[in-house]
Steps between C-alpha positions, in 0.01 A plus 500: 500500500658858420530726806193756470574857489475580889786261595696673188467748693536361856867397318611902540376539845146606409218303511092481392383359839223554751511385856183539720378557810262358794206602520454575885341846577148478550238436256244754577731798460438726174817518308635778239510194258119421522278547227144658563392260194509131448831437269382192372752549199869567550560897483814667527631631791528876576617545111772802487577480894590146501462378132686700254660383163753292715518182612316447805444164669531477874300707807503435837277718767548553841232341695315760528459604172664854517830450366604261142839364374546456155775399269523735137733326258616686182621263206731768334673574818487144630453634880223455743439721765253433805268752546267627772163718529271587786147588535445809645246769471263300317733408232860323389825690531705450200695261522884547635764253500590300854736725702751211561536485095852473374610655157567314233364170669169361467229414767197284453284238598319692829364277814313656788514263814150463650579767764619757264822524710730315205502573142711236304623539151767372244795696429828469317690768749857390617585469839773691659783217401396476160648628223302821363424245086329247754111436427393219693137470502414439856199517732496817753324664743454810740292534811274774608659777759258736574341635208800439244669171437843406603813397297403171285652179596536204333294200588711208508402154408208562225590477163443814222137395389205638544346432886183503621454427930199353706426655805660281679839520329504181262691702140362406186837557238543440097790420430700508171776299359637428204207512252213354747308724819351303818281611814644368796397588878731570766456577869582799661569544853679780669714665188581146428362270206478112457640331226212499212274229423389459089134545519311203304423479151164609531645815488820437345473393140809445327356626194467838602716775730272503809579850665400762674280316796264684744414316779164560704558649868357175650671258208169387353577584205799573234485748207737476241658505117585295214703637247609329153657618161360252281247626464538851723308462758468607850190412694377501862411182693415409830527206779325412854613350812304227502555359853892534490494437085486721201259432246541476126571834392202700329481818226396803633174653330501626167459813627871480591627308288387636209597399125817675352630639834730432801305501803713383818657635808168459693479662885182550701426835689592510875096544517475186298215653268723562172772267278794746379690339213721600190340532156661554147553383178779240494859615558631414168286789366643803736195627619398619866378304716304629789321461822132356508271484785169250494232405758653158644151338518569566084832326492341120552675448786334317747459642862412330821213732534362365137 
């Protein structure tokens, strides 16, 4: 299989990722995000504040809702910055770049721990005893002091995938290598991670790159994506804990994963009413790909409360 375009670019230090977050703050709070009107087809999100005629594929909120993390990739410039926006005064600020952003270096992939108090993200940044070509693609993170966030720190022991983590700390991980991507889990206790498992091939087919998972706060379920070149294809599935197993993966509606398009990099809002996932036409054309935001009761996922 030929390496798709995002780990072309993952190969310079950049990367077309998302990595979600927990869904934890509580469900009968109003957020920014919400929509006064059913979305029962996929709209784009806050077009010109968040989707512009970049590339971008990966949000994160804080649990409350008033603050996003984004990653904006430009193809001619082959750098990614991670961006940020509040909601204040009834509306978005503009979006800024992080303040621990590093020229010249790219920083992507944005997780916000179920407490808001650690935002994870992927980074090629050189440590201190590194030599100033070095681009290692590592995971990082910093933690919440006060009202700003402190200096980022790497986090030791997962590998550079995208990560997804349960509320009780079990990390959902692709991982790439050589020309095939698998979702593995990993524990994480106390700044330190357990070796990962392979999850089973109900999710992983061999066929396919299976990437980008989001895992469900309390693990009953698995969202993910399958990407192929022959044909180009990129399409969301999902999986459910059935009793300790995961079941045969399924498509996503046809509302996401609509004909002629990418659709993948799925993540649920921390209110767990809306599915936020990457849209575009397929990466071999150039185009922008964007930010989409649907009902979840649209997305044909199926919920404990169903």
């Amino acid at each position: 299989m030929r390496v798709p375009l995002r780990r072309m670019i993952h190969s310079v230090g950049i990367g077309m990722l998302v990595i979600v977050m927990g869904c934890s703050s509580s469900k009968n709070e109003i957020h920014p995000y919400a929509s006064q009107e059913p979305m029962n087809t996929a709209r784009s999100f806050l077009p010109d504040i968040v989707n512009t005629d970049l590339i971008e594929e990966m949000i994160a909120f804080s649990p409350d809702g008033q603050t996003m993390y984004f990653s904006r990739l430009s193809l001619e410039q082959l750098r990614v910055g991670l961006y940020f926006s509040n909601f204040k005064n009834g509306q978005w600020s503009a979006p800024e770049k992080v303040p621990f952003s590093i020229k010249d270096r790219n920083d992507l992939a944005p997780f916000m721990s179920s407490d808001g108090k650690r935002l994870f993200f992927i980074s090629d940044r050189r440590t201190e005893t590194e030599s100033t070509t070095s681009r290692v693609r590592r995971i990082w993170y910093v933690d919440k002091e006060g009202n700003d966030w402190g200096e980022p720190q790497i986090a030791k022991g997962i590998p550079a995938g995208e990560l997804s983590i349960s509320e009780n700390n079990n990390v959902y991980v692709a991982v790439f290598s050589g020309n095939s991507e698998y979702i593995y889990k990993m524990k994480w206790t106390e700044d330190q991670f357990e070796k990962p498992v392979k999850l089973s091939s109900a999710i992983n087919n061999p066929d396919y790159l299976n990437t980008i998972p989001y895992i469900a706060p309390d693990e009953s379920f698995l969202v993910f994506g399958r990407y192929t070149q022959s044909p180009e294809t990129y399409e969301m599935y999902v999986s459910y804990n059935r009793d300790g197993e995961w079941s045969e993966a399924e498509k996503l509606s046809e509302t996401i994963n609509e004909s002629g398009y990418f659709s993948y990099a799925g993540t649920i809002s921390p209110d767990g009413k809306y599915l936020f996932f990457a849209k575009g036409k397929p990466w071999s054309t150039r185009s922008n790909i964007d930010i989409y935001q649907l009902d979840l009761k649209e997305a044909g996922i199926q919920l404990a409360t169903d």
